[in-house]
MIVEX-26298 format. One record per residue (C-alpha): residue number from 1; x, y, z; residue in one letter. Coordinates in Angstrom, 3 decimals, padded with zeros to 6 digits. Each point is the difference from the previous one (the first is absolute). Last residue first. Layout:
# MIVEX-26298
+-----+----------+----------+----------+------+
:  nr :     east :    north :       up : rest :
+-----+----------+----------+----------+------+
: NUM :        X :        Y :        Z :    A :
...
+-----+----------+----------+----------+------+
This chain:
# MIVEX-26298
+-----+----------+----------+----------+------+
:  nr :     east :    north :       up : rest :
+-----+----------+----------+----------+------+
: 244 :  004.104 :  005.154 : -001.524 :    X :
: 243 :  002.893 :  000.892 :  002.226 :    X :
: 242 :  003.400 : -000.880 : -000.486 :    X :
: 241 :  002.278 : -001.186 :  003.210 :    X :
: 240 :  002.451 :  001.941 :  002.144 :    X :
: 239 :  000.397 : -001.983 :  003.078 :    X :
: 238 :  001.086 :  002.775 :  002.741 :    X :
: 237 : -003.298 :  000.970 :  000.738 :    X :
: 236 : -001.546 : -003.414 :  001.337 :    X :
: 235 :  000.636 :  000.760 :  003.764 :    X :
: 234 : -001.412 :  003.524 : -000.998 :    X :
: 233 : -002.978 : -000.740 : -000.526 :    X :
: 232 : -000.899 : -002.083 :  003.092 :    X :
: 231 :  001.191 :  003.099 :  002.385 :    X :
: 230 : -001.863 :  003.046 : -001.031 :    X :
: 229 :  001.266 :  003.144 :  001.508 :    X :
: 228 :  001.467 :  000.344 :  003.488 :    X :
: 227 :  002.660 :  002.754 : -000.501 :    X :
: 226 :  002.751 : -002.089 : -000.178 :    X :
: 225 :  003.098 :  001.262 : -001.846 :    X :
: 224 :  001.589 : -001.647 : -002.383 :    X :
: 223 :  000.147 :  002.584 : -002.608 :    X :
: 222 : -001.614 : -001.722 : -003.001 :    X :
: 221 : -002.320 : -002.325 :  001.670 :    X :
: 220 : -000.921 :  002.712 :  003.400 :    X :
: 219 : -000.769 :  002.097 : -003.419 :    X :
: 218 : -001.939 : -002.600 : -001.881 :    X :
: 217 : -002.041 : -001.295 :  003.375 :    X :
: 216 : -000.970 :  004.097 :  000.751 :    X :
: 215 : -001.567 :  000.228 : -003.337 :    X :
: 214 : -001.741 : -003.027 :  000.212 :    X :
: 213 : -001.522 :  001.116 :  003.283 :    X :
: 212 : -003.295 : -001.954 : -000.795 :    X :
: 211 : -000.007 : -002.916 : -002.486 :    X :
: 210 : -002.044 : -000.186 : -003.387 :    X :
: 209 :  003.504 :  000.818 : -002.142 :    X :
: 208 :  002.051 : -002.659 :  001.987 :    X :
: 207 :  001.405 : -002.386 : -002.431 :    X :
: 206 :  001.026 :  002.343 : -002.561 :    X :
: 205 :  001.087 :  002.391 :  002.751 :    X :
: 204 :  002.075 : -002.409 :  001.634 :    X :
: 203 :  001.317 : -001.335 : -003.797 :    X :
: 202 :  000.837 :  003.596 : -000.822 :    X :
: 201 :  001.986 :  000.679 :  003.279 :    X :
: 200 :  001.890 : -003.442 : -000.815 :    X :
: 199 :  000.635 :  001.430 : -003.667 :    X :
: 198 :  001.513 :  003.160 :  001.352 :    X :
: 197 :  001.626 : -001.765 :  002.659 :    X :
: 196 :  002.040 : -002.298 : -002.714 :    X :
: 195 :  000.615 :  003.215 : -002.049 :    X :
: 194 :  001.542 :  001.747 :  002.850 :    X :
: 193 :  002.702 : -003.208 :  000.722 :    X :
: 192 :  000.481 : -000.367 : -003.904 :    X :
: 191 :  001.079 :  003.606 : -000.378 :    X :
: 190 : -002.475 :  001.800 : -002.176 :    X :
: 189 : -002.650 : -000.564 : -002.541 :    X :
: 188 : -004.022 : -000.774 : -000.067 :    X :
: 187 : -002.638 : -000.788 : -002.525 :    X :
: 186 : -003.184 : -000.521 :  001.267 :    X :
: 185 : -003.108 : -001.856 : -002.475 :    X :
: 184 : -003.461 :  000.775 :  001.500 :    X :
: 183 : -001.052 :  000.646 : -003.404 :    X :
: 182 : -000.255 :  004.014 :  000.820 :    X :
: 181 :  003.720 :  000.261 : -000.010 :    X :
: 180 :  002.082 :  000.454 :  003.397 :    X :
: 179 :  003.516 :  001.219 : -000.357 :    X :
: 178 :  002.633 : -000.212 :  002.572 :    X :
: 177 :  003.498 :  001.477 :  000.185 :    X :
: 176 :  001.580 : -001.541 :  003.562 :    X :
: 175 :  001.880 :  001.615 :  002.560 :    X :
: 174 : -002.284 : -002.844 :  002.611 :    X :
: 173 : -001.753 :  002.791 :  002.577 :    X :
: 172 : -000.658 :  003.002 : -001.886 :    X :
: 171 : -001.183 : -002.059 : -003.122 :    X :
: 170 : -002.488 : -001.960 :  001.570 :    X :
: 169 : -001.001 :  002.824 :  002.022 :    X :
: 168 : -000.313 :  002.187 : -002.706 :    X :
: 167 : -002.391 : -002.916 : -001.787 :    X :
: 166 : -002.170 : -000.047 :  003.144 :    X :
: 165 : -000.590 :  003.463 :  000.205 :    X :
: 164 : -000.603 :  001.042 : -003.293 :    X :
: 163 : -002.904 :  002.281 :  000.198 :    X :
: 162 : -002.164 : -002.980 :  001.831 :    X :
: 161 :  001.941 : -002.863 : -000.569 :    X :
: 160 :  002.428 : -001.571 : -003.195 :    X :
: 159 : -000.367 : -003.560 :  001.029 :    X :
: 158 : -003.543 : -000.021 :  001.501 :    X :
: 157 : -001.008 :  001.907 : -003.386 :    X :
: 156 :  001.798 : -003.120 : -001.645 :    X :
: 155 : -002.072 : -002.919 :  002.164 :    X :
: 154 : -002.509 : -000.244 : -003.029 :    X :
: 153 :  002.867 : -000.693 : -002.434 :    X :
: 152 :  000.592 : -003.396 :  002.069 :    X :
: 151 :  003.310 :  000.260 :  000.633 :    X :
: 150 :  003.294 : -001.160 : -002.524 :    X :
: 149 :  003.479 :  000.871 :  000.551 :    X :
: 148 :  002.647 :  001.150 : -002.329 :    X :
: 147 :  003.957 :  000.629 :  000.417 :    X :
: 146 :  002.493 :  002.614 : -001.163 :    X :
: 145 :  002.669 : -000.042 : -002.536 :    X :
: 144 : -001.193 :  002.852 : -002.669 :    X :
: 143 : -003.628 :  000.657 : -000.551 :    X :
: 142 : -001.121 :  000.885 : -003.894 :    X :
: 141 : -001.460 :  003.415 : -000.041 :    X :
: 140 : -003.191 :  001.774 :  000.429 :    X :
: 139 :  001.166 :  003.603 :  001.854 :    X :
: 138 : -001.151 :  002.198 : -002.647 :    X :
: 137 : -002.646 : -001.652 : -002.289 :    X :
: 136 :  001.002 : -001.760 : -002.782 :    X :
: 135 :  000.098 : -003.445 :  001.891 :    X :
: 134 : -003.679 : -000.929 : -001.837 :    X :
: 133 : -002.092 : -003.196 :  000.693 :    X :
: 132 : -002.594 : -001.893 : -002.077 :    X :
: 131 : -002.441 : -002.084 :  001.886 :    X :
: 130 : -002.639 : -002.562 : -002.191 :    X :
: 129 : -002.821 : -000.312 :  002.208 :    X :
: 128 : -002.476 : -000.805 : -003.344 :    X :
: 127 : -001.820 :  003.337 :  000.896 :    X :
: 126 :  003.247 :  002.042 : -000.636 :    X :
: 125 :  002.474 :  000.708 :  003.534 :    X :
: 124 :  002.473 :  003.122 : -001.096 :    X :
: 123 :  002.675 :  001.873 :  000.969 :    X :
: 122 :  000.942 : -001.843 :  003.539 :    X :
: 121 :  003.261 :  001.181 :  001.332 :    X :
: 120 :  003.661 : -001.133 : -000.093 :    X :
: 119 :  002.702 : -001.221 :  002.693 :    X :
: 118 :  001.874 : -002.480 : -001.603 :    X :
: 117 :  001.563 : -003.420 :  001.182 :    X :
: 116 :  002.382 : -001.878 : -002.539 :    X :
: 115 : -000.590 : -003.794 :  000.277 :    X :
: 114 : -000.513 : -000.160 : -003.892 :    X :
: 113 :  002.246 :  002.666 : -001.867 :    X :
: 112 : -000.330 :  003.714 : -000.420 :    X :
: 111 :  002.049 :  002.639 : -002.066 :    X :
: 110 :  001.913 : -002.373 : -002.539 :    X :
: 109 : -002.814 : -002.492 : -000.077 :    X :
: 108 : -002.280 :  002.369 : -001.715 :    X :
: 107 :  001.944 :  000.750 : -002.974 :    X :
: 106 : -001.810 : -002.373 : -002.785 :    X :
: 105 : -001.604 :  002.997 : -001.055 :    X :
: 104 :  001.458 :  003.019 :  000.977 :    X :
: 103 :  000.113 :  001.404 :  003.917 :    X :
: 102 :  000.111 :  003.484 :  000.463 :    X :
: 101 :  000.235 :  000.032 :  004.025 :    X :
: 100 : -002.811 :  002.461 :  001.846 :    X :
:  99 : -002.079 : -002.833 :  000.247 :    X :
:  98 : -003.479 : -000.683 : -001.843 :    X :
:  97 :  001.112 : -000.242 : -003.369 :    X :
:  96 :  001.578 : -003.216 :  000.986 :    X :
:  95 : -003.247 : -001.462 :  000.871 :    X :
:  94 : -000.667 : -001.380 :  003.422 :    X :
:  93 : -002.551 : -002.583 :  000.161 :    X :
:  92 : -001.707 : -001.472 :  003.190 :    X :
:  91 : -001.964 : -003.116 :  000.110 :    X :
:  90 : -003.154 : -000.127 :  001.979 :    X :
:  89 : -000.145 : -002.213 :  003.197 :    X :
:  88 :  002.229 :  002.056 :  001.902 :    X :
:  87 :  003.209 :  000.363 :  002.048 :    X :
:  86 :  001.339 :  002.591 : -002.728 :    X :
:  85 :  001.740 : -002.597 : -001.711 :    X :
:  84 :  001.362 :  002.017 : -003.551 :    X :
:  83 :  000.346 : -000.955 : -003.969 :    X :
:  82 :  002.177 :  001.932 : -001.267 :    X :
:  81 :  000.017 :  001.855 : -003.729 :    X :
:  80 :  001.891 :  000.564 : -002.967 :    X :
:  79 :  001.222 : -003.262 : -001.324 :    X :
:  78 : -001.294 : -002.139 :  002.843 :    X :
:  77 :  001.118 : -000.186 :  003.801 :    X :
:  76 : -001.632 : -002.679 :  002.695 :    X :
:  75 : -000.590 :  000.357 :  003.639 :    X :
:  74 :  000.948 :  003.353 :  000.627 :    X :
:  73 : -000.819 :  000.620 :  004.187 :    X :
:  72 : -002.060 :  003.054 :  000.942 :    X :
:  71 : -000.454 :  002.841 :  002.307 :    X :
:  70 : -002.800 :  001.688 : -000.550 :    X :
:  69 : -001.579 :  003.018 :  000.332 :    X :
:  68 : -003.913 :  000.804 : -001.364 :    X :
:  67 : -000.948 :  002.495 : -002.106 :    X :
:  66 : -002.706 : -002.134 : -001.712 :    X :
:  65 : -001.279 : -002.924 :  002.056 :    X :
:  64 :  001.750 : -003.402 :  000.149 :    X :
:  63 : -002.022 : -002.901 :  002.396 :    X :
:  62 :  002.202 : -001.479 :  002.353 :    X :
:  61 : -001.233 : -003.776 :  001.335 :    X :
:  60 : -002.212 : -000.325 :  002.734 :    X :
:  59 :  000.447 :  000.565 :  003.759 :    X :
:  58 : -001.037 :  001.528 :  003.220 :    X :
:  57 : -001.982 :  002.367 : -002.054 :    X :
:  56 : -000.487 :  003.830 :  001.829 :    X :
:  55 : -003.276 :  000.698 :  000.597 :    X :
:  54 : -000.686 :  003.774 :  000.699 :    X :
:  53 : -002.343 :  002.268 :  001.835 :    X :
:  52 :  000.145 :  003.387 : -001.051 :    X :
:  51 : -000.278 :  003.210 :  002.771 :    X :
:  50 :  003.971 :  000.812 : -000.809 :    X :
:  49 :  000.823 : -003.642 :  000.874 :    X :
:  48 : -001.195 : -003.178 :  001.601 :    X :
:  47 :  000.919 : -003.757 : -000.936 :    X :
:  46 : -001.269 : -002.954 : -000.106 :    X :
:  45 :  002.442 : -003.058 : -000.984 :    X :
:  44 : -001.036 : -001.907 : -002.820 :    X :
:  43 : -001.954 : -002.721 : -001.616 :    X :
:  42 : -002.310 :  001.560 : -002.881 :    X :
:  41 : -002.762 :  002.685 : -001.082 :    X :
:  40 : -000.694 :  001.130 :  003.725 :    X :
:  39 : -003.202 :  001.326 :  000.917 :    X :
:  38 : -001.555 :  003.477 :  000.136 :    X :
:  37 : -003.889 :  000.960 :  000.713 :    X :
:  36 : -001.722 :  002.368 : -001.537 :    X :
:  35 : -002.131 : -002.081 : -001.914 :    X :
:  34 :  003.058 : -001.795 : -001.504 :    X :
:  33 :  003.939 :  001.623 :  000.434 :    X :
:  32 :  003.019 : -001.898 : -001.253 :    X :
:  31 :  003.439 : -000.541 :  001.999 :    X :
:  30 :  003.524 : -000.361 : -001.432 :    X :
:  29 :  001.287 :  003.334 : -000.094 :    X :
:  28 : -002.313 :  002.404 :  001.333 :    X :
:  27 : -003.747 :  000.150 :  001.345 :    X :
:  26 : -000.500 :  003.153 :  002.218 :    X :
:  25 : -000.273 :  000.075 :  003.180 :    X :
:  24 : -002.757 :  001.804 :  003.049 :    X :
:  23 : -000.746 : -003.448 :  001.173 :    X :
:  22 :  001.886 : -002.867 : -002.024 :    X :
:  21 : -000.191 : -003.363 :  002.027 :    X :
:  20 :  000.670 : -001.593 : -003.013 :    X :
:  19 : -002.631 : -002.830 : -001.176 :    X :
:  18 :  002.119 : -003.036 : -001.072 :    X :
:  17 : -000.160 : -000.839 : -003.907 :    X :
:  16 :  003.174 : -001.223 : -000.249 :    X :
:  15 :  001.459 : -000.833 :  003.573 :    X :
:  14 :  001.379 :  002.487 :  002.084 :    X :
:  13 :  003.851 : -000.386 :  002.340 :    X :
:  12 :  000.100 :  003.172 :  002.381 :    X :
:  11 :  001.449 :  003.078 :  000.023 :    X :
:  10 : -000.739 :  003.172 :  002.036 :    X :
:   9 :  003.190 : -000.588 :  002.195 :    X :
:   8 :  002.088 :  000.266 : -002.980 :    X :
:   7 : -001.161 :  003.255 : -000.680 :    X :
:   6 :  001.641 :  001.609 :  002.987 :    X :
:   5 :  003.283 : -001.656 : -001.008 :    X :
:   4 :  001.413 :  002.949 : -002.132 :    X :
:   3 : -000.369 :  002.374 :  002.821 :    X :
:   2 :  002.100 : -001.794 :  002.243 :    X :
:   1 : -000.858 : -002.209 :  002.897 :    X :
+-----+----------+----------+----------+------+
């Protein structure tokens, strides 16, 4: 069992308002303390870290926060602005100011159309939910070719891994350039053979977040090799799908 697994094994499904079995912890993400005592504030998987006890949501739509990576999808273009899915409730706007491009009025077509997919970041959320983006910083930029998956955006930390791990496999093992925003939107290029595993991996671990040995079941996945991970998940992993 790897390193990254070991807090797998300390999570289980809690309701909302379930008393955590918190001795010696901290209340983190997802969890609420009354008369010294901690509960969880919603459905989701328990989880143990660094002395804090954590609920992670099982599901639920993404909610923006400032400073946030996405990737998103332009769903409409006016004269000087976008109009962006970030897999979200709340509408997304990307002004033409805010990209390193100098777009006039009545330009924005010429530098980003509807189906394009950008990678951008959150720069602000007002009290109304409205979400305005920026792609000034270095590295934002509109994605060339490439494909995009959707995951629950609770299940991203799963996908990325403790320092990186997961997403290095991922990338070791299919040749393929992938990006993970903060939405739960995955965005991922190659040969077609290396970007089908990718996505398969990314469905097992979609599907099997609460399971033990996950790690393991992605790598015996990607390599082929059986090292006696998690079978039921990975029966399903080669039928990419969108998560919630």
């Amino acid at each position: 069992m790897s390193q990254d697994d070991v807090q797998v094994t300390d999570r289980v499904l809690v309701m909302p308002g379930e008393e955590l079995d918190a001795d010696g912890l901290k209340p983190g993400m997802g969890t609420f303390r009354r008369a010294n005592r901690i509960y969880a504030a919603h459905l989701g998987i328990k989880n143990i870290r660094s002395g804090f006890i954590n609920v992670i949501p099982v599901g639920g739509r993404y909610s923006p926060r400032q400073g946030d990576s996405v990737i998103g999808l332009v769903q409409d273009v006016a004269a000087s602005n976008w109009i962006v899915d970030i897999n979200s409730p709340y509408t997304a706007f990307l002004h033409g100011n805010e990209t390193q491009w100098k777009v006039d009025f009545g330009a924005a077509a010429q530098f980003l159309m509807v189906g394009d997919i950008i990678l951008a970041k959150v720069s602000m959320v007002d009290e109304t939910k409205r979400v305005n983006l920026t792609m000034k910083e270095q590295g934002l930029r509109k994605m060339a070719a490439g494909q995009i998956i959707k995951i629950a955006h609770s299940k991203v930390p799963r996908v990325i891994g403790r320092g990186g791990s997961m997403i290095s496999m991922l990338k070791e093992h299919t040749g393929c350039r992938i990006f993970v925003g903060q939405n739960g939107v995955i965005w991922i290029d190659g040969e077609l053979d290396g970007m089908l595993k990718a996505a398969g991996a990314v469905n097992l671990i979609d599907k099997g977040t609460h399971l033990h040995g996950l790690t393991d079941s992605v790598r015996e996945y990607l390599t082929g090799e059986k090292s006696g991970g998690t079978g039921e998940a990975k029966r399903d992993a080669g039928k990419p799908e969108e998560g919630d």
